[in-house]
C-alpha positions as CSV (number, residue, x, y, z in Angstrom):
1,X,-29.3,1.2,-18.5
2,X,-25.9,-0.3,-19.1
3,X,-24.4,-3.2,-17.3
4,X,-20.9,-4.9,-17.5
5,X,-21.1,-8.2,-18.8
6,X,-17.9,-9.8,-18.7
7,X,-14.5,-7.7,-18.3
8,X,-11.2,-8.9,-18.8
9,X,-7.6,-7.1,-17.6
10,X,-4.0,-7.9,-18.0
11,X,-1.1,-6.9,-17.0
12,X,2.6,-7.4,-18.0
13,X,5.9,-5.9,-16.3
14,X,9.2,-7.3,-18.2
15,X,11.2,-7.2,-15.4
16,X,14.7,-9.5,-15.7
17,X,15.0,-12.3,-14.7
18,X,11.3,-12.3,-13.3
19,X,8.8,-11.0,-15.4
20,X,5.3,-11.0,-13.6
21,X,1.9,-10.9,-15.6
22,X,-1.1,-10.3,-13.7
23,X,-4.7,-10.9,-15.5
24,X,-8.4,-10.3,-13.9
25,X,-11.3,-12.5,-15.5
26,X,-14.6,-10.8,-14.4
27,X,-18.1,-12.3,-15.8
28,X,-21.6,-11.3,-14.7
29,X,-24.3,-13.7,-14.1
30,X,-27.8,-14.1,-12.7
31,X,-26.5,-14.2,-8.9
32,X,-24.1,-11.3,-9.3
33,X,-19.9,-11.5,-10.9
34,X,-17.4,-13.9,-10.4
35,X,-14.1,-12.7,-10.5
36,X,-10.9,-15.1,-11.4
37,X,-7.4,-13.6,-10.8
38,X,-3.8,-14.8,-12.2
39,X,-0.6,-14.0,-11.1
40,X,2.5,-15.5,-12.8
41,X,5.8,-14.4,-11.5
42,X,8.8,-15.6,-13.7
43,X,8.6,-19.1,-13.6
44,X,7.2,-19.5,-10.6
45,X,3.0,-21.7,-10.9
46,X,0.6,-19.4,-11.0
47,X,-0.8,-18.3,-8.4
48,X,-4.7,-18.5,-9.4
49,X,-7.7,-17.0,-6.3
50,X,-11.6,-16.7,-7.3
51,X,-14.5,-14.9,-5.7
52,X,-18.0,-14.1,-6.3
53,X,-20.1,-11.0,-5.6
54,X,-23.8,-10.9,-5.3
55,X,-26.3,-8.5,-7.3
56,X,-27.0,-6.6,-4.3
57,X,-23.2,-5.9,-3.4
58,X,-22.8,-5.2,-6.8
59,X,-25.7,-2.4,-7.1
60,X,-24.6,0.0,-8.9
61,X,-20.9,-1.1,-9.5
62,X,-19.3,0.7,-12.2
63,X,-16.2,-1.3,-13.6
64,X,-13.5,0.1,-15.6
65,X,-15.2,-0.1,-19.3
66,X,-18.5,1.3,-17.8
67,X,-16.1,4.2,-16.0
68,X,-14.2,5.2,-19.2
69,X,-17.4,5.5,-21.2
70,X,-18.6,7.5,-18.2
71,X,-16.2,9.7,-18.4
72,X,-16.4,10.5,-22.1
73,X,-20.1,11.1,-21.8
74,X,-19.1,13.8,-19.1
75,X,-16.4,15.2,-21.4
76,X,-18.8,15.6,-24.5
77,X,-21.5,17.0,-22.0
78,X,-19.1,19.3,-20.4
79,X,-20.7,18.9,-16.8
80,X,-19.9,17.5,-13.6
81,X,-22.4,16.4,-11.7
82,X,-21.3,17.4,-7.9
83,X,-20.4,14.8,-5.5
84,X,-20.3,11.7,-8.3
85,X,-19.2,8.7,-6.4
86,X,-19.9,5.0,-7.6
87,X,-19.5,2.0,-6.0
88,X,-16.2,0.0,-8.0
89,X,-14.2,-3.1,-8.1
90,X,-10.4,-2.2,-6.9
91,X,-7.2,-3.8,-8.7
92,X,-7.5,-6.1,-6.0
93,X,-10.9,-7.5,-6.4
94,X,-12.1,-5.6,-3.3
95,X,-15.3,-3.4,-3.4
96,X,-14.4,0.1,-2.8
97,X,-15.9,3.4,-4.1
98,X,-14.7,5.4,-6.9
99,X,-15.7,9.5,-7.1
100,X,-15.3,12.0,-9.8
């Protein structure tokens, strides 16, 4: 059984005269993941939200480490099972559902 434990994304656009870097902090703990997101736009403060998801929201959940590994396993295998849909995080932080 494999879990996501902690998960950490960042993004950078170098656009003149505003760059913008964007980075999600997600850790897992014993009541579910708490999720801290950054957004710095030129030199504008950062604009900083968090949120927490419990462990039964989060049943399931495959984040974007876990999905990538997936994904190779299915590659090597060469099978897809039909109808693979997962519960997922979005870029936003919102619970969706990812399918393959």
């Amino acid at each position: 059984q494999l879990e996501t434990l902690e998960q950490e994304e960042q993004e950078s656009i170098e656009l003149t005269p505003h760059p913008t870097e964007k980075t999600t902090h997600m850790v897992s703990h014993e009541h579910g993941m708490t999720v801290w997101k950054t957004l710095q736009e030129g030199e504008a403060e950062p604009k900083c939200q968090s949120f927490s998801y419990s462990r039964a929201r989060l049943q399931g959940v495959l984040l974007e480490g876990a999905s990538l590994l997936l994904l190779r396993l299915l590659a090597r295998r060469q099978t897809m099972p039909p109808d693979l849909v997962f519960p997922a995080i979005d870029t936003e932080g919102n619970l969706c559902t990812s399918s393959y």
